[in-house]
C-alpha positions in Angstrom: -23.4 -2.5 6.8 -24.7 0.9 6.4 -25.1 2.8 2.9 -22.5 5.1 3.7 -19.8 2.1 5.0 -20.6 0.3 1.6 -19.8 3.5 -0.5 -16.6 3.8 1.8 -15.7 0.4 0.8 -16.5 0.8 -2.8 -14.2 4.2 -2.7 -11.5 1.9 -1.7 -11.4 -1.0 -4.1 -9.0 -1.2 -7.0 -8.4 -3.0 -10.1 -4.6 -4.4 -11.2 -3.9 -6.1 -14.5 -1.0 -8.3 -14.7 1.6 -8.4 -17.2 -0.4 -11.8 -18.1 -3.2 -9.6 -18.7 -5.3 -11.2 -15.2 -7.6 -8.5 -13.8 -7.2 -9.0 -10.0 -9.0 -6.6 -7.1 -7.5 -5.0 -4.1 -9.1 -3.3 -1.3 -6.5 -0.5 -0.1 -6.3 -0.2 3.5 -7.8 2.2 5.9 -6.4 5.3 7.2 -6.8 3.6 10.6 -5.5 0.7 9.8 -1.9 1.7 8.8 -2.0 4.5 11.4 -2.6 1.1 13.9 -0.2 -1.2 12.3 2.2 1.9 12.7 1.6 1.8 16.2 2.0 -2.0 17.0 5.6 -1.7 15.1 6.8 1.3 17.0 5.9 -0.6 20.2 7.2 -3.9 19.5 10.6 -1.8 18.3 10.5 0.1 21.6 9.9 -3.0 24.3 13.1 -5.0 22.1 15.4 -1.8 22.8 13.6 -2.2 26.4 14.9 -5.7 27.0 18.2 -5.3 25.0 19.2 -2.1 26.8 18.0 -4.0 29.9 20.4 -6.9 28.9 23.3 -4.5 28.0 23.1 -2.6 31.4 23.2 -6.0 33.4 25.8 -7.7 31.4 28.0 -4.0 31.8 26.4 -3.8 35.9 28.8 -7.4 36.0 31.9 -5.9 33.9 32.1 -3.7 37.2 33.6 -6.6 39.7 36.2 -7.2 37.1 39.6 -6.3 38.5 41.7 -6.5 35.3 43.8 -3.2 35.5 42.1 -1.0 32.6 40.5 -3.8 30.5 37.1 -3.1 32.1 36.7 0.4 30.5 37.9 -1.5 26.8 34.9 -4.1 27.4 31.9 -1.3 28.3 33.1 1.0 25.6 32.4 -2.3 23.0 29.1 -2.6 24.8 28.4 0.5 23.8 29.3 -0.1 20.4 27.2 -3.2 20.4 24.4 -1.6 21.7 24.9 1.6 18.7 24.7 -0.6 16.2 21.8 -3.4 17.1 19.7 -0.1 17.8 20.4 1.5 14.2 20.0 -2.0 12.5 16.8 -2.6 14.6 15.0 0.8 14.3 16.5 0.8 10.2 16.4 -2.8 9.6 13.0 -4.0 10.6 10.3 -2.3 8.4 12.7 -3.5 5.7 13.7 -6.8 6.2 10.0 -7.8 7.2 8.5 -5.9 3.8 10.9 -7.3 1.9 9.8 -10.5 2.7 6.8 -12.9 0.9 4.5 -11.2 3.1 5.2 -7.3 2.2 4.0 -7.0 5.4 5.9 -6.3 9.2 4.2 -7.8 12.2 1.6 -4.9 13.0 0.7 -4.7 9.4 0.1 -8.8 9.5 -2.3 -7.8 12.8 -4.3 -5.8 10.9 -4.9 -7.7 7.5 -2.8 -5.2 5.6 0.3 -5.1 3.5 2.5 -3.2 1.2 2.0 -3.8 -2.9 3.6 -1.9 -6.0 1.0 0.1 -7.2 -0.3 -0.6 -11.1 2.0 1.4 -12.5 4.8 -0.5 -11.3 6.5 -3.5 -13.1 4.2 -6.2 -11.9 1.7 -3.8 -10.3 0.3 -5.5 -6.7 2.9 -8.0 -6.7 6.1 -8.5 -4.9 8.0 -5.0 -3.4 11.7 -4.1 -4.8 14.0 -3.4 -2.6 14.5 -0.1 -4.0 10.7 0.6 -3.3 11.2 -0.8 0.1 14.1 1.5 0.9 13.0 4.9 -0.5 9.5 4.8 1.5 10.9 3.6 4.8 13.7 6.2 4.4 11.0 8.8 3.8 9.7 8.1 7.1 12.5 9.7 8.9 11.6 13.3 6.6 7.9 12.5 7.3 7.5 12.0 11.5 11.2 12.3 13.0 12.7 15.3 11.6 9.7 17.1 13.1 9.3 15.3 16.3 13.1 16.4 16.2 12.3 20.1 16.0 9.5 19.6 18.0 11.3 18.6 21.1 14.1 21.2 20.9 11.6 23.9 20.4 10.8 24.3 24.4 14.7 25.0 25.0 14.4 28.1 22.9 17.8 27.6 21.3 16.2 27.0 17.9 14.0 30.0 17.7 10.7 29.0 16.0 11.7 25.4 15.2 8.9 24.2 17.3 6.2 25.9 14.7 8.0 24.7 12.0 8.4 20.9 12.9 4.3 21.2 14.0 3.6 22.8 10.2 5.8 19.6 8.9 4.4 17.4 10.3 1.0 18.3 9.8 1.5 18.4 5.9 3.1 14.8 6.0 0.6 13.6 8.5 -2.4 14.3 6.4 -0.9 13.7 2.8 -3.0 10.8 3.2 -6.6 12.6 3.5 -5.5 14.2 0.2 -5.2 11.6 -2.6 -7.7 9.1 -3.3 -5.2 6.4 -2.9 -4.5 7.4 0.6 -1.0 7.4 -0.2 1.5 8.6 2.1 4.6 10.6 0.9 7.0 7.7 0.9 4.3 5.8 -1.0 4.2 8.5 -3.8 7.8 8.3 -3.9 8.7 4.9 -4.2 5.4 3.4 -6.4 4.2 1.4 -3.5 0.2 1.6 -1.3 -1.3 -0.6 1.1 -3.9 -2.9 0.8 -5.5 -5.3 2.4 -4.4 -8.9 2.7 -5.9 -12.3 2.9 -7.0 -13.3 6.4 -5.9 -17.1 5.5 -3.2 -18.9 5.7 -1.9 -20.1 2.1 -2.0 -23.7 4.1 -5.5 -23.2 4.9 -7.0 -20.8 2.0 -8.2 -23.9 -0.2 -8.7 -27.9 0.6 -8.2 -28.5 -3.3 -5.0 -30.6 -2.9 -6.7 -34.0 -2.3 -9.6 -33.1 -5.1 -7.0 -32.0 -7.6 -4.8 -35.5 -7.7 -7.9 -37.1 -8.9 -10.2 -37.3 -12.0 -12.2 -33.8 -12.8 -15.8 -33.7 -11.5 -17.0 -32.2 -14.7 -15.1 -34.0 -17.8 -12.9 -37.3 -15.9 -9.7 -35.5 -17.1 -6.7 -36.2 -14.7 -4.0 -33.5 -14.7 -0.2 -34.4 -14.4 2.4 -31.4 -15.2 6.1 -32.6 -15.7 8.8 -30.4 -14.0 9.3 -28.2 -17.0 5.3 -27.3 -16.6 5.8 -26.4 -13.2 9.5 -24.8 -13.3 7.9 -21.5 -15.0 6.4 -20.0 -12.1 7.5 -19.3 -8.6 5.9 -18.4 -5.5 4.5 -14.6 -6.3 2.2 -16.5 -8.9 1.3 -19.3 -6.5 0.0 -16.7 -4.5 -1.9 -14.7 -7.6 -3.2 -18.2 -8.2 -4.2 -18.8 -5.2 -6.3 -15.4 -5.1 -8.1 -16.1 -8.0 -9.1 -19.5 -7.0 -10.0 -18.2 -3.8 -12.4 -15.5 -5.4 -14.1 -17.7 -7.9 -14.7 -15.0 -10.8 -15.1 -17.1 -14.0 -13.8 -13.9 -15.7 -10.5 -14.6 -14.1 -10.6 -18.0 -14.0 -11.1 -18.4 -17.8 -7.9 -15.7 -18.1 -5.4 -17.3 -15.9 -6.3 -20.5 -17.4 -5.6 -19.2 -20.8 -2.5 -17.9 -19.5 -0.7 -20.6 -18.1 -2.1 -22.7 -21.1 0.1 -20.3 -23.2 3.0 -20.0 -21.1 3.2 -23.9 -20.8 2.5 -25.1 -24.2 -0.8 -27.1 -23.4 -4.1 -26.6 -25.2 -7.0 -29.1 -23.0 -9.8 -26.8 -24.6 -12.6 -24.9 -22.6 -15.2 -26.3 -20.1 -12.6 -27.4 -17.3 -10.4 -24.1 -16.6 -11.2 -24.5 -12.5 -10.4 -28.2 -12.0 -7.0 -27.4 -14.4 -6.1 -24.6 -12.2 -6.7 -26.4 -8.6 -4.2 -29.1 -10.3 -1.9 -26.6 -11.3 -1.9 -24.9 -8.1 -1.8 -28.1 -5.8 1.5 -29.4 -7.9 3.4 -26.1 -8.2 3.0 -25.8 -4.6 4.4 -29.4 -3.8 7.1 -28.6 -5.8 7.6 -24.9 -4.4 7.6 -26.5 -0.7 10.0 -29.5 -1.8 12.3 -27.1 -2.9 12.2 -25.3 0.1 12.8 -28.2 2.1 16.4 -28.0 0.2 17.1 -24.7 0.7 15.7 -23.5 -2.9 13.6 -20.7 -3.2 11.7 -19.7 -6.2 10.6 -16.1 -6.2 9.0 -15.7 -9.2 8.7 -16.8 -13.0 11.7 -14.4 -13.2 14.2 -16.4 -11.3 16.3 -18.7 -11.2 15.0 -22.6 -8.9 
């Protein structure tokens, strides 16, 4: 890595505190990166409509051997309909459904290692997106690249005088909004308290090998750690996750302040000198009971609802 790449990277790596009061690092993403993830959405939108419209325009192609004396025309004109609305809940529904989910993150974004996070001055800042958040920036989009694609294309017909300079000016501005905040923040990102970071490469499944270690004894003091239901039943699966980052990055700073904060949130006191071998139990039984309560249907969000 060259001097200049480190300093790049240093220029992009931020510091979130918890409402617990956990310190926790994020790397936002790249210019390129979101730019790329962009791309792979657009694409994998574009070749769905591909097929669907494909589907639609065989299915109507056999509506034309029908013989049934005016009902023909009643069945393509609810094809039509069909097709209306999959394409507005596909090209409207997507970014939103997929960043509302656990991830924050739509299938190009996942490509690239990169999701979408409240920013720290958001309730819960780096944590799980509202879906308030989710809609205003993905509405924004729309004001940012369509509306002046829109004017863009109509410009060569010369019917709306000097639209075409004025969707080029607009999109320019919203195009490189980016280059001109630290944060690399996009309008819809400014609106709606959200940026982009980076996300763990692996798999929650395959991030730690702890599950085996933490049913036993503790390497450093013999303690075994067994957490009753009510223990468990105060977090959900955004802290699993936070948990699951900070065990991952090993920082004793963080280690010793997460342990302290589920200490006080659960009621326990086991003292200092075993914070890491606490946590890896804590984390291997809140996710058993997370994933059993999935198996039922029951979801757990966060400490904040209900499950």
């Amino acid at each position: 890595m060259t001097a200049a790449s480190a300093r790049y990277d240093a220029k992009r790596r931020r510091t979130v505190v918890t409402p617990e009061g956990i310190a926790l690092p994020f790397v936002l993403a790249t210019r390129g990166a979101r730019a790329g993830a962009l791309f792979i959405d657009y694409l994998i939108l574009l070749l769905g409509t591909i097929a669907v419209t494909t589907l639609f325009a065989w299915v109507a192609g056999g509506l034309q051997g029908l013989d049934d004396g005016g009902r023909k025309g009643g069945a393509g004109e609810f094809l039509q309909i069909v097709w209306m609305l999959f394409w507005f809940l596909a090209w409207n529904g997507y970014f939103l459904a997929f960043e509302l989910g656990p991830r924050g993150a739509t299938p190009g974004k996942r490509i690239l290692g990169i999701r979408v996070a409240a920013r720290p001055e958001q309730s819960g800042g780096g944590g799980r997106l509202t879906a308030e958040a989710v809609i205003a920036r993905n509405l924004l989009r729309d004001i940012e690249l369509f509306l002046p694609l829109v004017l863009l294309l109509v410009a060569p017909s010369g019917e709306a005088g000097s639209a075409g300079i004025a969707g080029l000016v607009w999109l320019l501005v919203f195009a490189l909004f980016p280059f001109f905040n630290r944060d690399s923040l996009r309008a819809g990102d400014l609106v709606a308290g959200t940026w982009v970071v980076e996300a763990p490469r692996t798999r929650l499944a395959q991030a730690l090998s702890i599950e085996g270690a933490a049913r036993g004894p503790s390497a450093a003091t013999g303690a075994t750690y067994r957490f009753g239901d009510a223990d468990l039943a105060v977090y959900g699966e955004h802290e699993l996750q936070t948990l699951e980052r900070v065990l991952r990055e090993n920082r004793p700073e963080a280690i010793v302040s997460v342990h302290a904060a589920i200490c006080r949130k659960i009621g326990w006191d086991p003292g200092s000198g075993d914070e890491r071998a606490f946590l890896e139990a804590y984390y291997a039984q809140l996710r058993a009971r997370l994933e059993g309560g999935m198996r039922f249907g029951k979801r757990k969000a966060d400490k904040f609802s209900t499950g």
